[in-house]
C-alpha positions in Angstrom: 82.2 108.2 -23.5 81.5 108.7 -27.3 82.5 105.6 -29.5 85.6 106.7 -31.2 87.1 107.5 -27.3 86.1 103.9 -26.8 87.6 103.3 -30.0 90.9 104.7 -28.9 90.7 103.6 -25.4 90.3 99.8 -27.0 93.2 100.5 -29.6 96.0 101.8 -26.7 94.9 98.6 -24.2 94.7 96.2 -27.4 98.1 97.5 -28.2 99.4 97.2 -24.3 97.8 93.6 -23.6 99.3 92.2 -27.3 102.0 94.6 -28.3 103.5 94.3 -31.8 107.2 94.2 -32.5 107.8 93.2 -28.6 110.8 91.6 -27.6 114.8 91.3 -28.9 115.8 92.1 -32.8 118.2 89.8 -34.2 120.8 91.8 -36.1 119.8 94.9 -35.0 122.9 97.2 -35.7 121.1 100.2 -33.9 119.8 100.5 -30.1 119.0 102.7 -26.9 117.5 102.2 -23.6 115.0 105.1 -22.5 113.8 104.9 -18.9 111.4 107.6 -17.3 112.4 108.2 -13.6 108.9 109.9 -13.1 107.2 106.4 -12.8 109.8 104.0 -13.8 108.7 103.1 -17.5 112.0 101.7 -19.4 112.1 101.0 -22.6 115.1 99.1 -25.2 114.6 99.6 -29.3 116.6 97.8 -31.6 116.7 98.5 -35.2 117.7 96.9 -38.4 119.3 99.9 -40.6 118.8 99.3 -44.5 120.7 101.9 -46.0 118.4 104.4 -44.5 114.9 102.3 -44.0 114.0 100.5 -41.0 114.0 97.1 -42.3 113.6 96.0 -38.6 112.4 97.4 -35.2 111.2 95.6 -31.7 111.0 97.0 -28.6 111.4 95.5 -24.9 110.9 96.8 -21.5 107.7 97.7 -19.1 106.1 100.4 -18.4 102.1 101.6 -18.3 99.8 101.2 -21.0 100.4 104.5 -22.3 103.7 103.5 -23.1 103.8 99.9 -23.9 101.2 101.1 -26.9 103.1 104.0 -27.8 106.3 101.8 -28.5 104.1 99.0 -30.2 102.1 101.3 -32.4 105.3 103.3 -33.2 107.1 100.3 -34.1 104.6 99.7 -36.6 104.6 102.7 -37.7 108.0 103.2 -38.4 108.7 99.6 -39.8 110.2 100.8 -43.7 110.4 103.9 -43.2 113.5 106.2 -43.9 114.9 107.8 -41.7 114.1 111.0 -42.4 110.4 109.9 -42.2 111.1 108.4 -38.6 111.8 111.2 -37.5 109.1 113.4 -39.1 106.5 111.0 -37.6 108.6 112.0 -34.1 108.2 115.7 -34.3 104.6 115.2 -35.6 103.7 112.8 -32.7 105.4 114.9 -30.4 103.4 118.2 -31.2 100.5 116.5 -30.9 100.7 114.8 -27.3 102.3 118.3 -25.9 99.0 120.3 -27.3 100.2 121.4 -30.4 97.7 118.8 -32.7 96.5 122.0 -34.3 99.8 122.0 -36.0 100.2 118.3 -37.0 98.5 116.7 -39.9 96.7 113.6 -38.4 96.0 112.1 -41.3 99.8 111.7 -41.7 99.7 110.1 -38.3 97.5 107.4 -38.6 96.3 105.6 -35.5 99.6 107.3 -33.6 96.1 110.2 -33.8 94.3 108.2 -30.7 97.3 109.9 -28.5 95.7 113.2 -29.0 94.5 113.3 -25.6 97.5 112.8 -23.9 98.0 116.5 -24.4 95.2 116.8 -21.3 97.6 114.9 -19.1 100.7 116.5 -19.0 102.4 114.0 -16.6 101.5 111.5 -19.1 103.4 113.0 -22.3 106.8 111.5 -20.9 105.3 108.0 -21.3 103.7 108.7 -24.4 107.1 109.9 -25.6 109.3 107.4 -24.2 109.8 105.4 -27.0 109.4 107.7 -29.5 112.9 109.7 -27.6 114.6 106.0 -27.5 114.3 105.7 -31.2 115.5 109.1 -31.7 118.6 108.2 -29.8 119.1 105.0 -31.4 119.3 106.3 -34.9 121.3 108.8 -33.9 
């Protein structure tokens, strides 16, 4: 395994043993509850609308450590974001863990890059995604 995989593969189970923005939002005045019947990942996000920023976001739920990172690491990303960034960070993360990274500024992405290699696993896109589709939802 080359370093940066061991890089990722520390980043995802750092994120899925000590997830960031786990647990209920006070005040949230956005949520939805995703749930993957493939494996039985469920996720809740609650957000904290400012104007149109995310002032606030946590996640709760269980699933695999797939998903429990995505959510954290998406979280974070999100965090003061607008809206209309939220959801370019979706469609970028998305083409990258369904194999269409060649498409998708990583740079832009940040660390949500180490789910490149999701792509290889297709039954593992839904619980890369899981989150990512909840938050959709909730700021809907």
């Amino acid at each position: 395994m080359s370093e940066l995989q061991e890089l990722y593969q520390g980043l995802i189970l750092d994120h899925n043993r000590s997830p960031r923005n786990f647990g209920p939002l006070e005040g949230a005045d956005r949520h939805a509850e995703g749930y993957n019947p493939l494996c039985g990942d469920q996720v809740k996000v609650e957000v904290k609308l400012e104007g149109d920023r995310v002032a606030d976001i946590k996640f709760s739920g269980n699933g695999c450590a797939i998903s429990k990172a995505s959510a954290s690491l998406m979280t974070a990303a999100v965090k003061g974001k607008s809206v209309a960034e939220a959801q370019a960070l979706f469609e970028g993360f998305h083409s990258l863990v369904t194999g269409h990274g060649d498409q998708v500024d990583q740079k832009a992405l940040g660390k949500l890059a180490i789910f490149a290699g999701v792509a290889e696993f297709p039954v593992r896109v839904k619980c890369a995604t899981l989150a990512w589709h909840t938050l959709r939802d909730a700021l809907k």
